[in-house]
C-alpha positions as CSV (number, residue, x, y, z in Angstrom):
1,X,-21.8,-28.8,19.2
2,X,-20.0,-26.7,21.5
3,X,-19.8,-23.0,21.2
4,X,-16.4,-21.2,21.1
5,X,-15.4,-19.5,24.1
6,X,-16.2,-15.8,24.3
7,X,-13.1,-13.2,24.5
8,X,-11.4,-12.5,27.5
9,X,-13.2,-9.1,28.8
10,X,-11.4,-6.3,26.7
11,X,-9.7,-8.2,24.1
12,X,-12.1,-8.5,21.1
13,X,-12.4,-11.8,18.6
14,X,-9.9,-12.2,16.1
15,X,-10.5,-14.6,13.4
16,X,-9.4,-18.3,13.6
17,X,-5.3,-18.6,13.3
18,X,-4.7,-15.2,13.0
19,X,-1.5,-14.4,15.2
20,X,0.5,-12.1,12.8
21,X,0.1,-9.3,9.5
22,X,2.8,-7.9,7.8
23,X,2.5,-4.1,7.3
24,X,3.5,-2.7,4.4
25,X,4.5,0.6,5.0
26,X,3.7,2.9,1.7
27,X,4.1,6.6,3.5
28,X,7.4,7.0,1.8
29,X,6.1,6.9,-1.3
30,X,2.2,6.6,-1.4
31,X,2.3,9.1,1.2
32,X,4.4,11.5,0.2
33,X,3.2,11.7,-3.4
34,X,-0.1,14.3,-3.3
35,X,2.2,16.3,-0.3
36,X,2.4,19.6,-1.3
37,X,5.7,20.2,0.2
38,X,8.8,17.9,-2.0
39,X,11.0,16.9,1.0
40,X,14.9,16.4,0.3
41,X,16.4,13.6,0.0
42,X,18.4,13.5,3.2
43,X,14.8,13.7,5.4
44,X,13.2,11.1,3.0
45,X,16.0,8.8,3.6
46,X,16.0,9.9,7.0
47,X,12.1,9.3,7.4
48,X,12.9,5.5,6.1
49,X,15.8,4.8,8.6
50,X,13.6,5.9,11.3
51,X,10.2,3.3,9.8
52,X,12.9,0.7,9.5
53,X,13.9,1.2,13.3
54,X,10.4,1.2,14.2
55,X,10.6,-2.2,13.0
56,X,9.2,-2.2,9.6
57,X,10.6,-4.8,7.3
58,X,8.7,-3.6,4.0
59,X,9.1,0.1,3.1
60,X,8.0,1.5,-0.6
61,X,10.6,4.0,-0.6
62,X,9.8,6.0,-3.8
63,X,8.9,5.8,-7.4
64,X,10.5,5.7,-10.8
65,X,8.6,8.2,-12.4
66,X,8.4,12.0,-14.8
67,X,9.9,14.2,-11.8
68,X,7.5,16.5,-13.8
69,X,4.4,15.0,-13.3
70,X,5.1,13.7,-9.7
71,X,8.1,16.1,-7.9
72,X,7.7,14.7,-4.3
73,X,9.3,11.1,-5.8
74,X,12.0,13.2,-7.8
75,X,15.6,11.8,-6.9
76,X,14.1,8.5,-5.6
77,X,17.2,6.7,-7.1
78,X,19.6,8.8,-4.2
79,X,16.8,8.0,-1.8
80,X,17.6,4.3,-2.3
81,X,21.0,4.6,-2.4
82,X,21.1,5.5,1.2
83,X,19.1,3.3,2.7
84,X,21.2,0.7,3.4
85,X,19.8,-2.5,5.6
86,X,19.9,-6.0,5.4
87,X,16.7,-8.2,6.0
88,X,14.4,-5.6,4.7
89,X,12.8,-5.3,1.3
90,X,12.6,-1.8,-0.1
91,X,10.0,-1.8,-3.3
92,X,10.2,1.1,-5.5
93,X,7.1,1.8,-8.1
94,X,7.9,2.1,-11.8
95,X,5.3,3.3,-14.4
96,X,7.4,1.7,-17.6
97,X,10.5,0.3,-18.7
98,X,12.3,3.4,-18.1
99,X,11.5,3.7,-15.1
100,X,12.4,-0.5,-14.4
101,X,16.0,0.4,-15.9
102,X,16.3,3.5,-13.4
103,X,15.3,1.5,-10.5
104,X,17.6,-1.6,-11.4
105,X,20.6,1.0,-11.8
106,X,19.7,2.2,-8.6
107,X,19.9,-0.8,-6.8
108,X,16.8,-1.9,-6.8
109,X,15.8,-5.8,-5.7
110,X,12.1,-5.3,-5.9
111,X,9.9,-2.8,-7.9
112,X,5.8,-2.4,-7.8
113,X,3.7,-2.2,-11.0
114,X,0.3,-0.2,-11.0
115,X,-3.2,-0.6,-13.2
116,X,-6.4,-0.1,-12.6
117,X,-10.3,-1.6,-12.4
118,X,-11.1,1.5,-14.1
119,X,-10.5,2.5,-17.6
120,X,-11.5,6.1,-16.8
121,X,-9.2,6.3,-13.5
122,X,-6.5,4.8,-15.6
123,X,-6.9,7.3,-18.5
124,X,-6.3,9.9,-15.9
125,X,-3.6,8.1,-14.2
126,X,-1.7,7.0,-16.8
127,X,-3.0,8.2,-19.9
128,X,-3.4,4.8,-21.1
129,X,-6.2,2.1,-20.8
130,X,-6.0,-0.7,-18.5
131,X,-4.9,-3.1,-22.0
132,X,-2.0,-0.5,-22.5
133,X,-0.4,-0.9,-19.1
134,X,-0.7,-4.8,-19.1
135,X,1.3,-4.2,-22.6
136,X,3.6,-2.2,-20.9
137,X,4.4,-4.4,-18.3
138,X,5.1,-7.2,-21.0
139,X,8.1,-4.8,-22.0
140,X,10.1,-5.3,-18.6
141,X,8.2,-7.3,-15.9
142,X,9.6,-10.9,-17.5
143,X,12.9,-9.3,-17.7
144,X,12.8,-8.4,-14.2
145,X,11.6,-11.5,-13.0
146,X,14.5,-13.4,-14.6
147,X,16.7,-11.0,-12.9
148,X,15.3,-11.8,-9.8
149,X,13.2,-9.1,-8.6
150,X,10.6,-9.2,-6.4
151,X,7.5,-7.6,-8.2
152,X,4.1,-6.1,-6.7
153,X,1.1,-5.4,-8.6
154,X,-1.3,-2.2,-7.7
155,X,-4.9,-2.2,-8.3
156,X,-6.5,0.8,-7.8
157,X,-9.6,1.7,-7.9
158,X,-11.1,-1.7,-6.6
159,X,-14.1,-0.2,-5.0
160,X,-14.9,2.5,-6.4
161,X,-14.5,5.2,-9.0
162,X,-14.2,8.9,-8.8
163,X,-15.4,8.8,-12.5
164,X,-17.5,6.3,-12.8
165,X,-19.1,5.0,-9.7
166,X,-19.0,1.9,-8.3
167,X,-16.9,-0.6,-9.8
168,X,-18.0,-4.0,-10.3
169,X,-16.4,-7.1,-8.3
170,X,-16.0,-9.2,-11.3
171,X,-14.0,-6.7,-13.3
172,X,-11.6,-5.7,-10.2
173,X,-10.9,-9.4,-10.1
174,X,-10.5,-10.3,-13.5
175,X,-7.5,-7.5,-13.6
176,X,-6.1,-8.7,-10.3
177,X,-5.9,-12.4,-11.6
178,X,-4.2,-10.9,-14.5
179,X,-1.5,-9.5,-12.6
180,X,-1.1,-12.7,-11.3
181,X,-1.4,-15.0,-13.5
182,X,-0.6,-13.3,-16.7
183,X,2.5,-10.8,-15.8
184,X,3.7,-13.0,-12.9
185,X,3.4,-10.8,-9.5
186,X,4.3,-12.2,-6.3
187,X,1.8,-10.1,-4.6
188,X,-1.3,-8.0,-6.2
189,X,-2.0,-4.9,-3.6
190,X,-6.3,-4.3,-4.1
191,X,-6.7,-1.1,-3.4
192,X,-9.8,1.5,-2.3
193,X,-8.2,4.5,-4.0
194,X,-11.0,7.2,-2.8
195,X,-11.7,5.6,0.2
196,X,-15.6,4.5,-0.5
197,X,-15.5,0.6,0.4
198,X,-17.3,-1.0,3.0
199,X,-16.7,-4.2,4.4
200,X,-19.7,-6.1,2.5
201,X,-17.8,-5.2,-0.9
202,X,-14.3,-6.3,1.0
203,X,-15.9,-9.6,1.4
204,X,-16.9,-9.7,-2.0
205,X,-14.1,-9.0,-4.0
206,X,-11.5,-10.7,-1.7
207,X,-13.8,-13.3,-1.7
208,X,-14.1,-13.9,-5.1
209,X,-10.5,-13.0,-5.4
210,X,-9.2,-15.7,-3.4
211,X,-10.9,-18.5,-5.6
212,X,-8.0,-17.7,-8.4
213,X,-4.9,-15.9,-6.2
214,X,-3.5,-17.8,-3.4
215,X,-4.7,-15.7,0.0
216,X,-1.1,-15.6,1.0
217,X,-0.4,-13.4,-2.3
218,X,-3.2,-10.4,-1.6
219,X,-2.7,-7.7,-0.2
220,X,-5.5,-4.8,0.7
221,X,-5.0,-1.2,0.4
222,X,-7.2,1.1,2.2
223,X,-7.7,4.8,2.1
224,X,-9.6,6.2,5.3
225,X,-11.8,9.3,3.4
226,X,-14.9,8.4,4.8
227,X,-13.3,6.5,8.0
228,X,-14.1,2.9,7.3
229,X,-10.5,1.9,6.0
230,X,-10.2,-0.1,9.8
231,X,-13.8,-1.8,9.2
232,X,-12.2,-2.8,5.9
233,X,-9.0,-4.3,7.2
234,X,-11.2,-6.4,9.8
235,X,-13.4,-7.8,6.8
236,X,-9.9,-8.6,4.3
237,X,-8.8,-10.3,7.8
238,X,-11.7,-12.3,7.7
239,X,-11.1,-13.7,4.4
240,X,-7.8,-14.5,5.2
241,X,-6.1,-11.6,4.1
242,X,-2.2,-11.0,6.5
243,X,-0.6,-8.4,4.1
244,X,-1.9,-4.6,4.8
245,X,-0.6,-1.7,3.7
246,X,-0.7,2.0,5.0
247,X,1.2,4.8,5.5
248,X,2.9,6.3,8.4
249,X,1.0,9.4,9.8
250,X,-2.0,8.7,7.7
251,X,-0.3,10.7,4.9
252,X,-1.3,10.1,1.1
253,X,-4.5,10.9,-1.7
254,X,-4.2,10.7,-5.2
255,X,-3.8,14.0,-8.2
256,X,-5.8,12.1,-9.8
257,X,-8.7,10.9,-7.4
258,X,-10.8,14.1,-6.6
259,X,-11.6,14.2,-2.4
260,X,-9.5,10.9,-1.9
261,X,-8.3,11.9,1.7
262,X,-5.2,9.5,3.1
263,X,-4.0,6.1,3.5
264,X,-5.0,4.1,6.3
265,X,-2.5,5.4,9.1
266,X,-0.1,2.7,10.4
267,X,-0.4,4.0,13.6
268,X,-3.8,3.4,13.9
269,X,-3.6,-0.1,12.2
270,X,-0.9,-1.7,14.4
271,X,-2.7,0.3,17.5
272,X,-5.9,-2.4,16.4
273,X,-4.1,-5.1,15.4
274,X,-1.8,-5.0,19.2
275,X,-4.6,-4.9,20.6
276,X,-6.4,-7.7,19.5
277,X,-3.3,-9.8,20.1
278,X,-2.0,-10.0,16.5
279,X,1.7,-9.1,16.5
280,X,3.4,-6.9,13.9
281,X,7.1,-6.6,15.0
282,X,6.6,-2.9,14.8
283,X,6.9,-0.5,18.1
284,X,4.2,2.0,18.3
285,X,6.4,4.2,20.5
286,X,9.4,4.3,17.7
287,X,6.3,4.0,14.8
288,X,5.0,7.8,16.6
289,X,8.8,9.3,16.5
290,X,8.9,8.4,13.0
291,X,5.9,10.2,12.0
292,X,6.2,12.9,14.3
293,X,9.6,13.9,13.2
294,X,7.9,13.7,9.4
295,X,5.0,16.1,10.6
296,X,7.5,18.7,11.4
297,X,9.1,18.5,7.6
298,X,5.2,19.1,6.4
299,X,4.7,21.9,8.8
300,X,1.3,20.3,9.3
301,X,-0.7,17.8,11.8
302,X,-1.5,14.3,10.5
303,X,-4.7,12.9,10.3
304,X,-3.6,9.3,12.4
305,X,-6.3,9.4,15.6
306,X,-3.4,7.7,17.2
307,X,-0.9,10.0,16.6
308,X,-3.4,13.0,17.8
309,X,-4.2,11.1,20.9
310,X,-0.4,9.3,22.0
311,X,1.5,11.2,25.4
């Protein structure tokens, strides 16, 4: 048998047929969330023009939900309202059917649902078990299917618990194929809410994952808090995986995920990906503008390495 052809010198091993990922870009939302500082909505609308120019084509741009509970994402309805491009898609997250009914008022053509592997993380999420939210999705979700919409499913804590530890594989699947299969999403995001995975679990769960939800419908979701979130996105590539989210700047955490630090930074995912000759359509050097110009708003530095180290 003969042996694959080692990498040119400086360009590592991707795996087999891998020549392009779509990045979904979550800062606007995911991002902005646990900020301290609630940015207007001219600079959040702003912040999305200039993703979109970057060359982004998927951009959460905010969420439906209690301006009391979560102010950064308050007036997300005017946020979506003046972004207006064509070939892009533009999810919004909604917790309920209120919030579905906001976001289709609002102009929205796709939304993202959101559950958990944990029942204690989802308590403290939510206020409601992981059962609960599958009932409330029952309330809107085949409504906006037959509408048309576009609908992502969220599930968080994949990986790992803040409350309780570890989380078994087999129970983060079972509620992924749920999504699926049961309430119908086009594309379940599995997500490493406090940032503890390691690429041995990635295999696992996508793994197993993969045997019941086309590959081509996951999605991963990495937070970076202890800095393996890139060693992750190599091990969901692996399996198969070409949808990645992460967030502008490395912005994000969670209120309710004690130490969880940010998202994955794009920056330093489409930095990896370039280099390994996997194309995203986005430009780094637009991509860096974008986040800079957000960096200013927060009156703080990022934590994207590549954003520290770019001219």
């Amino acid at each position: 048998m003969t042996e694959a052809p080692e990498p040119a010198p400086g360009r590592p091993r991707k795996p087999a047929l891998l020549t392009r990922v779509q990045v979904v870009e979550v800062g606007p939302r995911d991002g902005l969330q646990n900020e301290r500082t609630a940015l207007t909505v001219e600079i959040r609308a702003a912040f999305i023009e200039a993703l979109l120019d970057a060359g982004l084509t998927v951009v959460e741009a905010g969420a439906f939900v209690s301006a009391k509970w979560v102010p950064q994402m308050a007036d997300s309805a005017a946020v979506l309202r003046r972004v207006k491009r064509d070939g892009v898609r533009l999810p919004v997250l909604v917790p309920n059917r209120r919030g579905y009914e906001d976001a289709l008022a609002a102009g929205a053509t796709e939304i993202s649902v959101f559950t958990a592997a944990s029942e204690s993380f989802n308590q403290k999420n939510i206020n409601a078990s992981i059962e609960d939210s599958f009932a409330r999705f029952a309330l809107f979700v085949p409504e906006a299917k037959a509408a048309g919409l576009r609908v992502r499913g969220y599930v968080s804590t994949c990986f790992g618990c803040p409350y309780e530890g570890v989380v078994d594989a087999k129970k983060a699947v079972e509620v992924c194929e749920r999504l699926f299969a049961q309430v119908g999403c086009d594309e379940i995001s599995v997500g490493d809410t406090i940032g503890v995975g390691v690429p041995t679990q990635v295999h696992e769960v996508i793994g197993r994952l993969k045997r019941v939800v086309p590959i081509e419908k996951i999605a991963v979701h990495f937070h970076d808090t202890r800095g393996t979130a890139l060693a992750n996105v190599l091990a969901a590539l692996g399996e198969g995986v070409r949808i990645v989210d992460s967030a502008a700047g490395g912005t994000g955490g969670c209120p309710y995920a004690p130490g969880a630090a940010g998202n994955l930074a794009t920056e330093d995912l489409v930095y990896m990906l370039h280099g390994m000759g996997i194309a995203t359509g986005v430009d780094l050097h637009k991509l860096v503008v974008a986040s800079r110009g957000l960096q200013a708003h927060l009156g703080r530095e990022l934590p994207s390495r590549y954003l520290q180290a770019a001219p």
